[in-house]
MIDOSE-1310 file (N, C-alpha, C; in nm, 2 decimals, decimal comma, always signed):
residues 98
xxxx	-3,00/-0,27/-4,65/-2,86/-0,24/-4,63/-2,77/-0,33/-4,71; -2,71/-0,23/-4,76/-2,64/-0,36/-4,88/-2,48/-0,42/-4,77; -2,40/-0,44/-4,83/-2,27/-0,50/-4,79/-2,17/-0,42/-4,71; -2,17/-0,38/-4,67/-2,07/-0,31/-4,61/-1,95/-0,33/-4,51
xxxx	-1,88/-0,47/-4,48/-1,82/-0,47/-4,50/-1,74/-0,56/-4,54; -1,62/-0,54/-4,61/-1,60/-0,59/-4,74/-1,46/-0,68/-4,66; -1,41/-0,80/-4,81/-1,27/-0,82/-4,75/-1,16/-0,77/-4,72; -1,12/-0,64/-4,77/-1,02/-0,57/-4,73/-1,05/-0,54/-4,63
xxxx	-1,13/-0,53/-4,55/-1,20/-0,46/-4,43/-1,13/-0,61/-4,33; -1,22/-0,70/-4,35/-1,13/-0,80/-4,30/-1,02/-0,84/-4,25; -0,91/-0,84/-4,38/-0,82/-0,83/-4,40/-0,73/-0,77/-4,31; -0,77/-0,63/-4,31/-0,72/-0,49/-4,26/-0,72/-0,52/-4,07
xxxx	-0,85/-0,56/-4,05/-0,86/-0,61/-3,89/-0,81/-0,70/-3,86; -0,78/-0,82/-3,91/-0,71/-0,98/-3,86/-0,58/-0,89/-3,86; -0,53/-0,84/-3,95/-0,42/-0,75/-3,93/-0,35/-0,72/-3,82; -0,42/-0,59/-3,75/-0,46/-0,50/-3,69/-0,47/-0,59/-3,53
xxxx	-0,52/-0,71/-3,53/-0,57/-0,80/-3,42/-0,46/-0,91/-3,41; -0,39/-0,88/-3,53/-0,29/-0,98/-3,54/-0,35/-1,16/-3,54; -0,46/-1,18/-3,61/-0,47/-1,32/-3,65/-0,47/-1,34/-3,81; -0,46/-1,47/-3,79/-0,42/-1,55/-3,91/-0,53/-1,61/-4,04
xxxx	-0,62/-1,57/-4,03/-0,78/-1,62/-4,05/-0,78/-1,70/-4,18; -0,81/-1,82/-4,17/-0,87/-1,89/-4,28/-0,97/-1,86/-4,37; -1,04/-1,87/-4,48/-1,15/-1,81/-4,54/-1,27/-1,85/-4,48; -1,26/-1,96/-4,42/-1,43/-1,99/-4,37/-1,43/-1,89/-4,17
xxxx	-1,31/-1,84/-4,17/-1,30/-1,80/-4,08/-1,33/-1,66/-4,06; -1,29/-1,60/-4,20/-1,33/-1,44/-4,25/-1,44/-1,44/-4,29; -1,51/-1,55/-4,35/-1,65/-1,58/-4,36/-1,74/-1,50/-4,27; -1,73/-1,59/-4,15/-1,77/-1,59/-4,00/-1,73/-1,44/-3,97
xxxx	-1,64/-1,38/-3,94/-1,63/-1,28/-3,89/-1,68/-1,17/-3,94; -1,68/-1,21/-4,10/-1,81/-1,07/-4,21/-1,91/-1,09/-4,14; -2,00/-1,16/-4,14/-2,10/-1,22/-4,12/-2,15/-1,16/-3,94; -2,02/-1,15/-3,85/-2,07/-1,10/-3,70/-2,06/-0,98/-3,69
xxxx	-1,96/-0,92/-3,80/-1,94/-0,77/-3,81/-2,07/-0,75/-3,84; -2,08/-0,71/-3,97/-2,19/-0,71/-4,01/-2,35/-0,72/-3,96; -2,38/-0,80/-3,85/-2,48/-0,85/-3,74/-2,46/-0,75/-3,64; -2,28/-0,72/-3,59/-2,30/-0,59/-3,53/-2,30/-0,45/-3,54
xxxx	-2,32/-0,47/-3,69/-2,34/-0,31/-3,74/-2,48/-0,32/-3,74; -2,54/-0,39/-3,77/-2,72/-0,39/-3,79/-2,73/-0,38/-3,67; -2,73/-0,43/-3,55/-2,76/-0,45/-3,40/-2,73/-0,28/-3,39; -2,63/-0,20/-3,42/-2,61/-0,08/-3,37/-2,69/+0,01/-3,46
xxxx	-2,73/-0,03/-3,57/-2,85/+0,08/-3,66/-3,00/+0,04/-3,57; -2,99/-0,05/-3,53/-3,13/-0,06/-3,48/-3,10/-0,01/-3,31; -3,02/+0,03/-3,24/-3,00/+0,09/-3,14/-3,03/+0,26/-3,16; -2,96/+0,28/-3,29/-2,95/+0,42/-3,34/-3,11/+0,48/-3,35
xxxx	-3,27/+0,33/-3,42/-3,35/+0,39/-3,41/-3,44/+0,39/-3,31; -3,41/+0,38/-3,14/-3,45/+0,37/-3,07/-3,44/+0,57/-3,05; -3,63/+0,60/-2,95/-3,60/+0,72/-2,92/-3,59/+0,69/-2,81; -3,49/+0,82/-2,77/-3,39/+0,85/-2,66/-3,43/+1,00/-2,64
xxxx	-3,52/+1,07/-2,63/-3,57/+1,20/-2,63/-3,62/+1,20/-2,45; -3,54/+1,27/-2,40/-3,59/+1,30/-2,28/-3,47/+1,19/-2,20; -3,37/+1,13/-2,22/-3,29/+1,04/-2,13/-3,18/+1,11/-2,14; -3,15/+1,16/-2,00/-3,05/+1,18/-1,92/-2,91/+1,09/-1,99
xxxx	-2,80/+1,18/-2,09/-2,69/+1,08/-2,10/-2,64/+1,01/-1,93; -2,56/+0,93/-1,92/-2,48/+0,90/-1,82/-2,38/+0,81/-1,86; -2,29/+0,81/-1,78/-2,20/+0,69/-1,80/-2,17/+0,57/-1,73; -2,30/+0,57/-1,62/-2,26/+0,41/-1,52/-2,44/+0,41/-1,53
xxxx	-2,48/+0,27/-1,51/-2,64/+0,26/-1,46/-2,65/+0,29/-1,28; -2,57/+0,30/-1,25/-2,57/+0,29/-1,11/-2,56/+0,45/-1,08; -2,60/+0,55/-0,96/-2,57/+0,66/-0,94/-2,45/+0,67/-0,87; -2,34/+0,65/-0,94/-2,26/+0,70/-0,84/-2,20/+0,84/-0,80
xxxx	-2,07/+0,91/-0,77/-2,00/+1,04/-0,76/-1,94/+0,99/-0,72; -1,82/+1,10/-0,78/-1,66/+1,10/-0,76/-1,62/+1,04/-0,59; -1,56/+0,94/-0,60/-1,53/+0,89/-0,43/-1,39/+0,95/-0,41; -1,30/+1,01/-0,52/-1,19/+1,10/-0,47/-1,16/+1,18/-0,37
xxxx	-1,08/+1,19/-0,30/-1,05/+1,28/-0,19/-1,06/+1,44/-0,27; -1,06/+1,55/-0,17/-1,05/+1,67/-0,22/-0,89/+1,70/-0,24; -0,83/+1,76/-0,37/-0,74/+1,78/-0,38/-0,68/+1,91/-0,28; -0,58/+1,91/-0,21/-0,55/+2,02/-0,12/-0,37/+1,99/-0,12
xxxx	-0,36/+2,11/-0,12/-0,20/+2,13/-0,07/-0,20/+2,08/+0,10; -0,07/+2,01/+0,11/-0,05/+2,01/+0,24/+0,09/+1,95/+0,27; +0,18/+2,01/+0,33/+0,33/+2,03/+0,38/+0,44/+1,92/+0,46; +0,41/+1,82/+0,39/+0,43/+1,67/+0,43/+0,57/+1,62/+0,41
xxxx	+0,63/+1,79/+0,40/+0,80/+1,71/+0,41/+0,88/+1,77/+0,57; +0,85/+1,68/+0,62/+0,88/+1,74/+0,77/+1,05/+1,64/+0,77; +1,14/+1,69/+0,78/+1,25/+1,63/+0,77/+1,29/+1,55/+0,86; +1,30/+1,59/+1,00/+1,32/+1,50/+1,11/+1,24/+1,41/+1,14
xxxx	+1,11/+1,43/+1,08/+1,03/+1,31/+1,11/+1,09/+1,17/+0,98; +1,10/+1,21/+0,90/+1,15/+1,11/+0,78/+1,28/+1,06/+0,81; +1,36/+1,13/+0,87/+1,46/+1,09/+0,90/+1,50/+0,99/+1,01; +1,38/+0,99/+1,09/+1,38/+0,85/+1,20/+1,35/+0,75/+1,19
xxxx	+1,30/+0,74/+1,02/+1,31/+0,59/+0,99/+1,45/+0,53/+0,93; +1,56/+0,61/+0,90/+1,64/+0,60/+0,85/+1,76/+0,52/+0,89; +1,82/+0,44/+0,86/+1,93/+0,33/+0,93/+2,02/+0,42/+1,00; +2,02/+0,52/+0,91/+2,17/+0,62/+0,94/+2,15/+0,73/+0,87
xxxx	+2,15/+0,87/+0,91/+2,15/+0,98/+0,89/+2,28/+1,05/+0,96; +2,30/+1,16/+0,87/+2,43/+1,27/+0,91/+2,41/+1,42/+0,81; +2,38/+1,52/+0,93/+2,40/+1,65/+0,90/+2,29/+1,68/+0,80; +2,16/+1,63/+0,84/+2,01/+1,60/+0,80/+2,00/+1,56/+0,70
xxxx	+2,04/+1,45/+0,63/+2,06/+1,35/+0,49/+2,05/+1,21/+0,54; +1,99/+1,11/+0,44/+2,03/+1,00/+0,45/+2,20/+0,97/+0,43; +2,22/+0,87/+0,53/+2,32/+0,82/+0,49/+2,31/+0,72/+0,44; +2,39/+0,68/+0,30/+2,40/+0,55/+0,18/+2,51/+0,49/+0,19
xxxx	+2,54/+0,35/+0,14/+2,70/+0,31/+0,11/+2,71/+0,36/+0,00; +2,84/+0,40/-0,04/+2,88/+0,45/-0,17/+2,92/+0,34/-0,26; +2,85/+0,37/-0,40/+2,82/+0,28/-0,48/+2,97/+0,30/-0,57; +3,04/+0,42/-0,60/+3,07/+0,45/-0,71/+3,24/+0,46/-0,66
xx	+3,29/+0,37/-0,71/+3,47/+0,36/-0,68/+3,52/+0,49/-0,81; +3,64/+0,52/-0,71/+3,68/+0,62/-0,76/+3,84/+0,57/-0,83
């Protein structure tokens, strides 16, 4: 595997990451990129024939409730927590001088 990636590449990510990088610092970071592109070719030659994708190791299912309509604006009842109601509305102080 030859070079792949390069200083522009670098460059372009300290960018992107917003750091400042010194050259023995872009050094280093070619050098782990690079370590983790090999680490992910050699993942790539693992066989995986017969494995179940998933997305957690654990089994889980959806713990969400069932989505359902249900009629939850009961007026009188909302309105009894209200400091002051008139003519089935909250009553507010008025903010806005005229």
């Amino acid at each position: 595997m030859g070079k792949i990636i390069t200083d522009e590449m670098i460059d372009y990510v300290s960018i992107l990451a917003k750091l400042n990088l010194s050259d023995s610092e872009k050094k280093a970071a070619g050098k782990d990129m690079e370590r983790m592109l090999e680490y992910i070719d050699m993942l790539n030659e693992l066989n995986t024939d017969g494995v179940e994708p998933m997305t957690h190791i654990f089994p889980i299912s959806n713990v969400f409730r069932e989505d359902r309509e249900e009629n939850g604006d009961s007026r009188e009842k909302m309105l009894e927590n209200a400091p002051e109601a008139r003519d089935g509305m909250y009553r507010v102080p008025k903010t806005v001088e005229q």
